[in-house]
C-alpha positions as CSV (number, residue, x, y, z in Angstrom):
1,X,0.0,0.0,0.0
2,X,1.3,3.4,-0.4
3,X,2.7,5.9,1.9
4,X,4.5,3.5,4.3
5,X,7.5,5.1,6.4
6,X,9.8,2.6,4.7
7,X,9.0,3.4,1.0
8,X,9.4,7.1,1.5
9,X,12.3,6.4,2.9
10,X,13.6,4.5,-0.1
11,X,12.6,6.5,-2.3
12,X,14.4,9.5,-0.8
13,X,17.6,7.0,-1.2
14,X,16.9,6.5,-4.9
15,X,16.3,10.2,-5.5
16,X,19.8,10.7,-3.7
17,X,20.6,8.4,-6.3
18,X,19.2,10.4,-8.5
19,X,20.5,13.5,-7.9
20,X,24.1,11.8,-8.5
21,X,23.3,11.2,-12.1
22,X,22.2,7.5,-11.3
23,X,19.5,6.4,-14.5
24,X,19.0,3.1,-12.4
25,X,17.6,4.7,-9.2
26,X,15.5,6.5,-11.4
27,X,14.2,3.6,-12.9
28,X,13.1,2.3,-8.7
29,X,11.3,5.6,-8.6
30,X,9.8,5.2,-11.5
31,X,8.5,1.4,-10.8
32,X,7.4,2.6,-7.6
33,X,5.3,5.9,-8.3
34,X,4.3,4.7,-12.0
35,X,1.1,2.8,-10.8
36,X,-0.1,5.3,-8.3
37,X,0.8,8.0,-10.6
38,X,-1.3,6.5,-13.2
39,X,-4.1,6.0,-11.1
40,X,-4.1,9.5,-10.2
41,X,-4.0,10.7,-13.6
42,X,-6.7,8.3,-14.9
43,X,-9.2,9.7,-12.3
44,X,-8.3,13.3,-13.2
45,X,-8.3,13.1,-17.2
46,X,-10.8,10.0,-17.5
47,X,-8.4,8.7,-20.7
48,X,-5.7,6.0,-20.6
49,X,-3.6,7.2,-23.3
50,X,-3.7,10.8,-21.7
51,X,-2.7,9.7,-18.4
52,X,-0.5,7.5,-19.7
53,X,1.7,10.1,-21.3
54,X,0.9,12.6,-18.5
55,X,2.5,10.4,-16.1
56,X,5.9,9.9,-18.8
57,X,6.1,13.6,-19.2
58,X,6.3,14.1,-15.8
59,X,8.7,11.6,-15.4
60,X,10.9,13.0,-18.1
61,X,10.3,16.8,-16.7
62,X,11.7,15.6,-13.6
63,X,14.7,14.1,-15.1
64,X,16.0,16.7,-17.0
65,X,15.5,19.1,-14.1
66,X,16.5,17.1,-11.1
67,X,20.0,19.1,-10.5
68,X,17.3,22.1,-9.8
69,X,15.1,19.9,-7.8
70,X,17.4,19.3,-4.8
71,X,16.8,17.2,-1.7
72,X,13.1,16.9,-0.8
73,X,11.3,15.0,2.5
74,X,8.7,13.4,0.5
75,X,9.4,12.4,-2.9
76,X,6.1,10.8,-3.9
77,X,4.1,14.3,-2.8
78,X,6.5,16.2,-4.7
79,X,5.3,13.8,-8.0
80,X,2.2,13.6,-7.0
81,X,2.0,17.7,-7.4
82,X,4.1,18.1,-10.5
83,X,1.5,15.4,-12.3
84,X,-1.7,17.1,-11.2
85,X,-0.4,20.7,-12.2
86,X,0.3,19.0,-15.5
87,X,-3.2,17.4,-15.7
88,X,-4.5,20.9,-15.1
89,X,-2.8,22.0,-17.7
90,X,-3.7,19.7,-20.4
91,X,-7.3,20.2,-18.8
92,X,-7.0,23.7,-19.4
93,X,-5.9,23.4,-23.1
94,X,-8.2,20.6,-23.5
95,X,-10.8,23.1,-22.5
96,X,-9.6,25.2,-24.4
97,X,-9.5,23.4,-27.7
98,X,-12.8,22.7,-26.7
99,X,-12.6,19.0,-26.1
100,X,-13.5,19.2,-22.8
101,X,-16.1,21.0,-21.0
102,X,-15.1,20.6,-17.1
103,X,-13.6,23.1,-15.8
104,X,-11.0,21.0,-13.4
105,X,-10.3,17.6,-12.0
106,X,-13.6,16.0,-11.7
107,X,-12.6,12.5,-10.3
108,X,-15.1,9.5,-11.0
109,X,-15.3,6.5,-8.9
110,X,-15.8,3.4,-11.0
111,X,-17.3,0.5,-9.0
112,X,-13.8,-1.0,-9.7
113,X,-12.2,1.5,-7.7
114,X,-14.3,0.2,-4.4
115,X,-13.3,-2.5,-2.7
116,X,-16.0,-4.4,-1.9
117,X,-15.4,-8.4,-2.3
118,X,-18.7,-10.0,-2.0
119,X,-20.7,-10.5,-4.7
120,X,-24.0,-9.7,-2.3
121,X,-23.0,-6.6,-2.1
122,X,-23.0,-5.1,-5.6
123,X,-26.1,-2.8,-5.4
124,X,-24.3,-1.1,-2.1
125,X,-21.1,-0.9,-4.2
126,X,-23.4,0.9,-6.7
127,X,-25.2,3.2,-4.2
128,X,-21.8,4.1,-2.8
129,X,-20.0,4.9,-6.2
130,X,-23.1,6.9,-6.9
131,X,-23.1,9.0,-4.0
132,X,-19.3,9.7,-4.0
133,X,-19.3,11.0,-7.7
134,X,-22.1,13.3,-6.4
135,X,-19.7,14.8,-4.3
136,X,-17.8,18.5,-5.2
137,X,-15.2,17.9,-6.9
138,X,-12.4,19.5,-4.1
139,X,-14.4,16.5,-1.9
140,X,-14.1,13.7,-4.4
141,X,-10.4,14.6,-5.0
142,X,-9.5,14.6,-0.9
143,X,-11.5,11.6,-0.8
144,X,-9.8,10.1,-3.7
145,X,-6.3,10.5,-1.9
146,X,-6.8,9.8,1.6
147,X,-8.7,6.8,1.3
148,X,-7.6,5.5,-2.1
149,X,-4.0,6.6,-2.5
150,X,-3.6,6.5,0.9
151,X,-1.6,10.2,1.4
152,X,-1.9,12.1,5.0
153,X,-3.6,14.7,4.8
154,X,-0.2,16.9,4.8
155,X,0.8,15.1,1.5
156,X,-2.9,16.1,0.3
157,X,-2.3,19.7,1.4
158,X,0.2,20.0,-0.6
159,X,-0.8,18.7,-3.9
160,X,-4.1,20.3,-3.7
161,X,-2.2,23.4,-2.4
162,X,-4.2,23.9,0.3
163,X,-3.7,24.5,4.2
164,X,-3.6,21.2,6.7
165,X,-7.2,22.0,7.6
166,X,-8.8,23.0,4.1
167,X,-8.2,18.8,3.5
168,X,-9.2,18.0,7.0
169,X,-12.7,19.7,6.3
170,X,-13.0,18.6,2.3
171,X,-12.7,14.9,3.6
172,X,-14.7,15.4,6.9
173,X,-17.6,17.1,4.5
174,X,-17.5,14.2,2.0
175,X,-17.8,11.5,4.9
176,X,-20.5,13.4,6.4
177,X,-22.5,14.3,3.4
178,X,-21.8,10.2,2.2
179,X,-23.2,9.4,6.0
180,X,-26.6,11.9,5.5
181,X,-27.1,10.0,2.4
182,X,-26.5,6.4,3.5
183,X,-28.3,6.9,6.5
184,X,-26.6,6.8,9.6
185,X,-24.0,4.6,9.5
186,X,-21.5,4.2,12.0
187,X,-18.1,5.8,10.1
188,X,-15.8,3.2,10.4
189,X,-18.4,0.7,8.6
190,X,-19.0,3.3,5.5
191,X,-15.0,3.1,5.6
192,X,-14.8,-0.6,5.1
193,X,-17.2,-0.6,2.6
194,X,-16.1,2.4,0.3
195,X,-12.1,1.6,0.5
């Protein structure tokens, strides 16, 4: 799963690595982020092929600029903010090509991102993934990375470029606002369910 101590802590060796010219340790940052990356960008642009390139431009930004980049504490925030700024981007040109109407990230759950194993429990699954694309988008997107990428909420503060308690409230509003229209469910059981 991601965020544990010990993979930010090897991935701040490989970007040491990294910052010594080392195309290898690049590589183990790449095969590391790569998935989660993806992920992200899939949610945000709602195309494979777009976040598939998102996530390699990023990558190859990075790489020719890492001698400006310098030591940072948390390599996968750092990535996970340089490929959301350039989803926004390509949004915003996107936009304003007029391919696409939205005017930001707009996240949408798939029942395949919910967890749910039993087969009993596909209408739930349904009613969930309903109610959390009915969220605001700022909600869906906190959502998205607390419970699905598993970030802290100070990793999510700083890709959304908010303050600590800005993502503290986006994530307490969605959970409340999911509990309102699931009934009242004790929190921890709508947890289990959703992620």
């Amino acid at each position: 799963m991601p965020g544990t101590y010990g993979q930010d802590e090897e991935l701040n060796n490989y970007w040491e690595a990294v910052r010594r010219d080392d195309p290898g340790a690049y590589a183990q940052v790449h095969a590391i982020l790569y998935p989660l990356l993806y992920r992200y960008a899939l949610a945000i642009l709602s195309d494979e092929a777009l976040a598939e390139d998102a996530v390699q431009e990023v990558f190859i930004r990075i790489w020719t600029k890492k001698a400006s980049v310098g030591a940072t504490r948390n390599l996968r925030a750092f990535f996970f903010t340089a490929l959301r700024r350039h989803c926004l981007n390509q949004l915003r040109s996107l936009r304003m090509l007029q391919v696409l109407p939205s005017p930001g990230p707009d996240i949408e759950f798939s029942p395949e991102d919910i967890l749910i194993s039993e087969e009993s429990r596909e209408i739930r699954r349904e009613t969930i993934t309903r109610y959390l694309n009915q969220l605001p988008r700022r909600q869906k997107e906190a959502v998205y990375l607390r419970y699905y990428e598993a970030l802290s909420y100070e990793e999510i503060a700083v890709i959304m470029k908010v303050n600590y308690q800005s993502v503290v409230n986006l994530v307490f509003k969605a959970i409340a606002q999911l509990r309102e229209w699931l009934g009242h469910l004790p929190l921890w059981w709508l947890l289990l369910q959703v992620f």
